[in-house]
N, C-alpha and C positions, 0 to 999 in steps of 0.2 A: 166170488170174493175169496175163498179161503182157498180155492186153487189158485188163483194168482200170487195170494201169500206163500201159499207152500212154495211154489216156484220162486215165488221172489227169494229163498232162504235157500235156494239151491244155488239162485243167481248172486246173491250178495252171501258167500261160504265161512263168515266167520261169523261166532255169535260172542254178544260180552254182557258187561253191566254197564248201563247207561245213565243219565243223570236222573236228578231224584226230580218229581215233576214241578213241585214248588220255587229251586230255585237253578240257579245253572252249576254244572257240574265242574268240578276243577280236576276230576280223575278223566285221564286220559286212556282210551281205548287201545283194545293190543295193536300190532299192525294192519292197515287195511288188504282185506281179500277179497278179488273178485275174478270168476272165472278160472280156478287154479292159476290163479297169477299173485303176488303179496308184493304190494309198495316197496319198493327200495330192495328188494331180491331178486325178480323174476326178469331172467335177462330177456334180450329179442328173441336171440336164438330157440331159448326154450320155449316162449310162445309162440315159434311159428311150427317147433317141432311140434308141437301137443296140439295142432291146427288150432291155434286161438285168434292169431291176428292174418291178416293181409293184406295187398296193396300197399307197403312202407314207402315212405317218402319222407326228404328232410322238412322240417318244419322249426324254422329260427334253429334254436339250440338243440332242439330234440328230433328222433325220430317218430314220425305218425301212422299210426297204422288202423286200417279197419275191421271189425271183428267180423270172423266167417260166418256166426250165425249172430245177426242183432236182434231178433226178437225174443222172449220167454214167457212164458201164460200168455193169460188172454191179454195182455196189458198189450197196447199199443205203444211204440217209438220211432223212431226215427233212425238215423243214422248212430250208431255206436265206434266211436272214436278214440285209439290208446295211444299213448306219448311213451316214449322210452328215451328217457335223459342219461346220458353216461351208458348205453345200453341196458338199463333197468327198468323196470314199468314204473312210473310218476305220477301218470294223468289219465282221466279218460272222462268222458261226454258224452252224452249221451240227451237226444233230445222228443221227448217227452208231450203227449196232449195236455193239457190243463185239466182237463176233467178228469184223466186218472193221477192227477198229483195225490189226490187223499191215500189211494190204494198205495202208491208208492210208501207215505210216509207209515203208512201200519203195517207194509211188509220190513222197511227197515226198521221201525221199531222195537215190531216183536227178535228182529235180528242183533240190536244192538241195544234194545234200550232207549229212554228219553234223550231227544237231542239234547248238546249241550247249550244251544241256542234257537228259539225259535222268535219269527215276526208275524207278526196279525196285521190283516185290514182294517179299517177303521169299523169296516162291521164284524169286526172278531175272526175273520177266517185266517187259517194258519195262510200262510204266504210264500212262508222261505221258512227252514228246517235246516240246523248243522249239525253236523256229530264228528268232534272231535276224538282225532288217532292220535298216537303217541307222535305218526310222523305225517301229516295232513289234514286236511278238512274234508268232509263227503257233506256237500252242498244242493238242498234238493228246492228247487223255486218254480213255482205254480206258473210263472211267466219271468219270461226274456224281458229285460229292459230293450224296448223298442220292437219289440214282434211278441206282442200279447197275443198272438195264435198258441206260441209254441210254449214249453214249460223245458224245462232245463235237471239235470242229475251230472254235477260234475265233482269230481275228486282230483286233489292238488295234494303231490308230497309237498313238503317243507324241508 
């Protein structure tokens, strides 16, 4: 476990102050970082020069591309997927086992702090976790609506 967190805090690269656990937070987090890449900065260009992304292709408004390496610690995932709106980094996805959702939310924790939002099951387990940026959400859910195999980590500028 605490290798996956270290790693996760290599993989999720900015750290801040997060909400207080009591109630939700209305201070917004700095820009999101992930991979030497920062929301609303980090053009295509740059992340294909710093070998971050590959395989681009259009997708509606934006461009999609796939990270050269999607795995880090021992966490298991899935496909890792980045969006570049206007040719800047906006979006990315990232899909997730259920059973390491908990690890997820206590590597970005210690990374950012209490979400500014979280939801529980009727039996109390965390569910879905947000943490709001100044310019996005980083949205982490234990399961997909409609493929309860899979668990979900997605980030959306605004």
């Amino acid at each position: 476990m605490r290798f996956a967190v270290a790693m996760m805090c290599f993989w999720v690269s900015a750290c801040g102050q997060g909400a207080d656990a009591a109630r939700q937070s209305t201070a917004l987090l700095p820009p999101f970082k992930f991979r030497q890449m920062t929301a609303g900065v980090t053009t295509l260009d740059k992340a294909k020069d710093h070998g971050i992304v590959q395989l681009c292709g259009p997708k509606g408004e934006a461009i999609s591309c796939l990270a050269v390496r999607p795995g880090y610690g021992d966490l298991r995932n899935g496909m890792l997927e980045f969006d570049f709106k206007g040719e800047v980094f906006s979006a990315m996805r990232i899909q997730i086992a259920p059973e390491d959702f908990d690890q997820h939310v206590t590597a970005t924790e210690w990374n950012y702090g209490e979400p500014c939002r979280k939801t529980t099951s009727q039996e109390g387990a965390l569910e879905r976790a947000v943490w709001c940026f100044r310019k996005g959400r980083l949205i982490l859910r234990r399961h997909i609506q409609g493929a309860g195999s899979r668990g979900e980590i997605r980030f959306s500028a605004q």
